[in-house]
N, C-alpha and C positions, 0 to 999 in steps of 0.2 A: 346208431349202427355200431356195434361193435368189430372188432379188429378180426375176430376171425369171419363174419360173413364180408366186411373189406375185402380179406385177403381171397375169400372164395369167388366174387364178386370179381375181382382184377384176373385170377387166374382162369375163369369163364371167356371174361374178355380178350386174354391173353391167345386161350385155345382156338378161340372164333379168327381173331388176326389171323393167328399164323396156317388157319385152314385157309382164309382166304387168300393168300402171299403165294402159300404153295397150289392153291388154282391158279394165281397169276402167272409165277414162274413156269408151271406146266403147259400152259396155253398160250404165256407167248402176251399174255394181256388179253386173248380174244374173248375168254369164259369164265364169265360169275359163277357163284354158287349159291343154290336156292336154301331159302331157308329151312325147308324139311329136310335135307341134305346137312345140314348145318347142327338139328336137332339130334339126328341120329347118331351123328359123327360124337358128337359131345356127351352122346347121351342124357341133357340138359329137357328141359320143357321148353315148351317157344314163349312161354312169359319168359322164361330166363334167359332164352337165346336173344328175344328182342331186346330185352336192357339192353345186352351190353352191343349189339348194336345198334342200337341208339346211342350210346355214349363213344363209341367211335365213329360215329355220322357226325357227333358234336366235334370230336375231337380231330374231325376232319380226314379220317383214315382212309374212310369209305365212298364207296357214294351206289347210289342206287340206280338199276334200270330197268323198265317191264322186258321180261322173256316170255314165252311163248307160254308158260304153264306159270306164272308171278315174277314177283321180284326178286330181279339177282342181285349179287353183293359184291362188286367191282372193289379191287385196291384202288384208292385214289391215285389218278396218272400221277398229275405230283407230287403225289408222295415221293421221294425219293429213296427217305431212310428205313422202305420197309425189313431192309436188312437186321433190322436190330432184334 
């Protein structure tokens, strides 16, 4: 892997976070965001969108829950430093 798909790769991940932080902030904590939500938003493909969530599921950011139409993308409760 070189340094610029890295850097393209962190800043995907980067974008995904901070979608999901400000559904949390919005909601109050009550409302995930689905991943076609997630695609559009980034304008990314959902292989690309799933990386990097998947690697903030590892990295413990996230966590997942079935919604009524798939899976939402919760900030992890204890997270606390989603501020950064």
């Amino acid at each position: 892997m070189n340094m610029t798909t890295s850097h393209f790769e962190n800043n995907l991940k980067s974008q995904v976070y901070n979608i999901i932080v400000e559904k949390h902030r919005k909601s109050g904590g009550h409302n995930g965001v689905y991943g076609v939500d997630l695609t559009i938003k980034t304008a990314k493909s959902w292989t690309e969108v799933r990386k990097a969530l998947i690697e903030l599921y590892k990295e413990n950011k996230i966590q997942v829950r079935e919604g009524s139409r798939g899976k939402l993308f919760f900030l992890k409760i204890n997270n606390l430093n989603y501020k950064k």
